[in-house]
C-alpha positions as CSV (number, residue, x, y, z in Angstrom):
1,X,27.1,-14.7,34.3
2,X,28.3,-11.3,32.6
3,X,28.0,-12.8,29.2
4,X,24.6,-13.6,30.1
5,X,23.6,-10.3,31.4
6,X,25.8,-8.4,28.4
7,X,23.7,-10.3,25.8
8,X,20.3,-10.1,27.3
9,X,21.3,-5.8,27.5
10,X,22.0,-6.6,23.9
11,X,19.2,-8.6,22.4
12,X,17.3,-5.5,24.8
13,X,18.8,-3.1,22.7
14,X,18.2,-4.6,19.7
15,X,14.7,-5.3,20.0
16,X,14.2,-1.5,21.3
17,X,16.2,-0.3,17.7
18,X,13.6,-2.8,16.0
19,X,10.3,-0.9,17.7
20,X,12.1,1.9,16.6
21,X,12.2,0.9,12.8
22,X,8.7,0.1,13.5
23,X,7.5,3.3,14.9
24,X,9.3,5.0,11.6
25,X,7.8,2.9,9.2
26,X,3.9,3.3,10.4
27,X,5.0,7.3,10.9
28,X,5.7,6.9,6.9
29,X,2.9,4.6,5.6
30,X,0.8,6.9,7.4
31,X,1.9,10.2,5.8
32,X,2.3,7.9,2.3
33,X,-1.6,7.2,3.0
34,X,-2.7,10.4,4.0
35,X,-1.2,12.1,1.0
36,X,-3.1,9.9,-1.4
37,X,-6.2,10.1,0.1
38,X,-5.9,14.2,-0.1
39,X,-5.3,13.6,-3.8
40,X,-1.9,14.7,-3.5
41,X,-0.6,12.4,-6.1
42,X,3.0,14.3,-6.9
43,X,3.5,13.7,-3.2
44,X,2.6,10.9,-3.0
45,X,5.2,9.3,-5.3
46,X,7.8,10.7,-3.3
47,X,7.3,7.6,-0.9
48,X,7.2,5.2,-4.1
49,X,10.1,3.4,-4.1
50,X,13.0,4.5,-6.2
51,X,13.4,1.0,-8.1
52,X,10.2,0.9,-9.4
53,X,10.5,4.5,-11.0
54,X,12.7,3.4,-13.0
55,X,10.4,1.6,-15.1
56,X,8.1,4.5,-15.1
57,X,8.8,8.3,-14.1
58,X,7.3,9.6,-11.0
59,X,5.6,12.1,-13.2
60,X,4.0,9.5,-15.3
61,X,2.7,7.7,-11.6
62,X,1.2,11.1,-10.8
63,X,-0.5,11.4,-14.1
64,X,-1.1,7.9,-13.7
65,X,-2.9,8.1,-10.5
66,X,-4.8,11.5,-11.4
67,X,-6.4,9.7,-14.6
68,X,-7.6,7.0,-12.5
69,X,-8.7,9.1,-9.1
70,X,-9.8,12.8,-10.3
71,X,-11.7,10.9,-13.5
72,X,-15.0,13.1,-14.0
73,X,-17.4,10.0,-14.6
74,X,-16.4,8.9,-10.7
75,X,-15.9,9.9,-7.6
76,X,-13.2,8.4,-5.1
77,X,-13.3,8.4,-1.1
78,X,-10.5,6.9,1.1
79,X,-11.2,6.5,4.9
80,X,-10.9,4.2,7.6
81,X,-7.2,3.6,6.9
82,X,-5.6,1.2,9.4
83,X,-1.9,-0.4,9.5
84,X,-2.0,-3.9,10.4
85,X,1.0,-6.0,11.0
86,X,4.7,-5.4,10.3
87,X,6.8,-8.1,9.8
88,X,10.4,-8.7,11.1
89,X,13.3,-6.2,9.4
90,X,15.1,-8.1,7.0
91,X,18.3,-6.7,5.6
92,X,19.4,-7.8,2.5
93,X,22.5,-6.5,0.9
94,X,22.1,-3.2,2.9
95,X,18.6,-2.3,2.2
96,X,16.1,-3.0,4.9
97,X,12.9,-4.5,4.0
98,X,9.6,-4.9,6.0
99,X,6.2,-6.5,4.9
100,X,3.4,-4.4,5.8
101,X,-0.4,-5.2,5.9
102,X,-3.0,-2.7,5.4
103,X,-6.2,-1.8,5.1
104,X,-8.4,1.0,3.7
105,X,-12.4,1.4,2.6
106,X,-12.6,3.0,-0.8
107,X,-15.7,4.6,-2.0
108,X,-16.3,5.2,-5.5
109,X,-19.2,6.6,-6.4
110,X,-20.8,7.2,-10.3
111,X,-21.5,10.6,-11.4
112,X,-23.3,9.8,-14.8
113,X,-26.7,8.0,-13.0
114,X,-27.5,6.8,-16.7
115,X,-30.0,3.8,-16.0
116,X,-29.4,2.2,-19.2
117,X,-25.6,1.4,-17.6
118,X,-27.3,-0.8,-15.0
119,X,-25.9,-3.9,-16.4
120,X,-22.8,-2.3,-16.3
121,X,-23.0,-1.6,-12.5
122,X,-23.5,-5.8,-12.3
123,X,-20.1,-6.6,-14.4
124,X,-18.2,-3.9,-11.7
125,X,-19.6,-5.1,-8.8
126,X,-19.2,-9.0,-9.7
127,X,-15.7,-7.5,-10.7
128,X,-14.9,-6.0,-7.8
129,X,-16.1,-8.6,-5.3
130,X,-13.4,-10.8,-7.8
131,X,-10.7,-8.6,-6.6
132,X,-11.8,-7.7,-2.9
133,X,-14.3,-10.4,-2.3
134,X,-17.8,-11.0,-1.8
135,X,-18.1,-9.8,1.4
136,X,-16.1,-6.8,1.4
137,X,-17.7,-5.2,-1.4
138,X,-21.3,-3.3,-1.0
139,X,-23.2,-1.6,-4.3
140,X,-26.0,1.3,-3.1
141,X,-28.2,1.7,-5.9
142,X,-29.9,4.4,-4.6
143,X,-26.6,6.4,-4.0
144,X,-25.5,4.9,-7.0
145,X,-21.7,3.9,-5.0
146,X,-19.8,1.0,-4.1
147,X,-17.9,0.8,-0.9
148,X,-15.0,-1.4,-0.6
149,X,-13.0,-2.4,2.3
150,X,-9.7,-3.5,1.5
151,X,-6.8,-5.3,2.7
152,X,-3.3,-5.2,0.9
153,X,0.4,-5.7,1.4
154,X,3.4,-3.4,0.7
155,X,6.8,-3.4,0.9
156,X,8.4,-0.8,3.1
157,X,12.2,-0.3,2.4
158,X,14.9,1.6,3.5
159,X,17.6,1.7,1.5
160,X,20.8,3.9,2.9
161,X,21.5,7.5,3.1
162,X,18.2,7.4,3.4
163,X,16.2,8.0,6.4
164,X,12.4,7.9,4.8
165,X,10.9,4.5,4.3
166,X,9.7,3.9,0.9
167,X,7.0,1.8,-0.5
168,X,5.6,-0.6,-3.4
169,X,2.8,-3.2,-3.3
170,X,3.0,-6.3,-2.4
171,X,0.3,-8.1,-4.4
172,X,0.5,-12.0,-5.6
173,X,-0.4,-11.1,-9.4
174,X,2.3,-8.8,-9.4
175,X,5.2,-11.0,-8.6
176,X,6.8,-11.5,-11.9
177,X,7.0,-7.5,-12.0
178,X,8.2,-7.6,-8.7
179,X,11.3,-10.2,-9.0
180,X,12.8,-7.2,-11.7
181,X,12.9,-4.8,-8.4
182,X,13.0,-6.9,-5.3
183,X,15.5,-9.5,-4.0
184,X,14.0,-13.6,-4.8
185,X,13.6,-14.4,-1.4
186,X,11.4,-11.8,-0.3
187,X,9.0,-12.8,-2.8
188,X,8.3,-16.1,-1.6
189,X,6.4,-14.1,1.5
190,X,3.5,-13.5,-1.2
C-alpha cells in the first residue's frame, strides 16, 4: 500500500513539473510571437533556436525577416495569435523537445494599387490558398489585402543551461532541412 501511495505522489509530481514545462513554454512562444508581430525582428531571433543559426547568422535572420516584413510595396499585420496544443515533453539526449501548434491571421496588404497587376493579385491568391488553403485565405479588392488565417507547428526546445525555450518550425516541406538540426525520430511527428 505505501508503494502505491509513494508512486501515485510521484506520477503527481511529475505531471505538476510537466504543466510546469507547459506553462513556460506558452509564456515563451508568446513573447517569441509578440516580438515579431511588433517587428522586432533582432529580438526575435533570440528565441530561434541555436542549431539552426548555425546555418545562417542571427543577423542575416533579422535582415532576412526585415526584407520580407518592412518591404515598401506591402504591408504586414499579425493578430489573433492563439497557442493550440502542446505535445508531451520528450527528452532526447538531454534536450527537451515539445511540438507546438499555432495559429495566427496575417494581413498583407498592397501599397502600389497598380490595376494593370490585377492578374498578378489572382497568381497570389490561388498561391496562397496553395499554402493556407482555400478557405483560410480571403482577397478584398476594394482594400486591395489579403487576410490569412494560419495554422503552423514549431518545435519548442530546451536544451540545458538554459532556462528559455527556443523555437524552429515544424513544417512537412521542410523536413530534409530539419533532419541536419533535429533528432530522426522527432521528425516522423510531421
Amino acid at each position: 500500500m505505501r508503494a502505491i501511495i509513494t508512486l501515485l505522489i510521484c506520477l503527481s509530481c511529475f505531471r505538476a513539473y510537466s504543466q510546469d514545462e507547459k506553462t513556460e513554454i506558452t509564456a515563451d512562444v508568446s513573447s517569441y510571437m509578440s516580438l515579431f508581430e511588433k517587428g522586432e525582428y533582432e529580438k526575435t531571433v533570440s528565441f530561434v533556436y541555436p542549431k539552426l543559426l548555425t546555418f545562417v547568422s542571427a543577423d542575416q535572420l533579422a535582415a532576412g525577416f526585415k526584407n520580407i516584413f518592412d518591404n515598401p510595396d506591402f504591408k504586414f499585420q499579425f493578430s489573433n495569435t492563439k497557442i493550440g496544443n502542446i505535445s508531451d515533453i520528450r527528452t532526447i539526449k538531454g534536450e527537451k523537445f515539445a511540438l507546438v501548434e499555432y495559429s495566427y491571421t496575417m494581413t498583407m496588404f498592397i501599397k502600389d494599387n497598380d490595376a494593370t497587376q490585377l492578374k498578378d493579385r489572382s497568381a497570389m491568391l490561388a498561391n496562397y490558398r496553395k499554402m493556407y488553403g482555400e478557405e483560410n485565405v480571403k482577397y478584398d479588392a476594394v482594400a486591395d489585402k489579403y487576410e490569412m488565417a494560419i495554422i503552423k507547428k514549431m518545435y519548442a526546445i530546451n536544451s540545458p543551461p538554459s532556462k528559455e525555450w527556443k523555437f524552429v518550425d515544424a513544417e512537412k516541406s521542410k523536413k530534409s532541412f530539419l533532419s541536419k538540426i533535429l533528432p530522426a525520430e522527432l521528425l516522423t511527428d510531421l
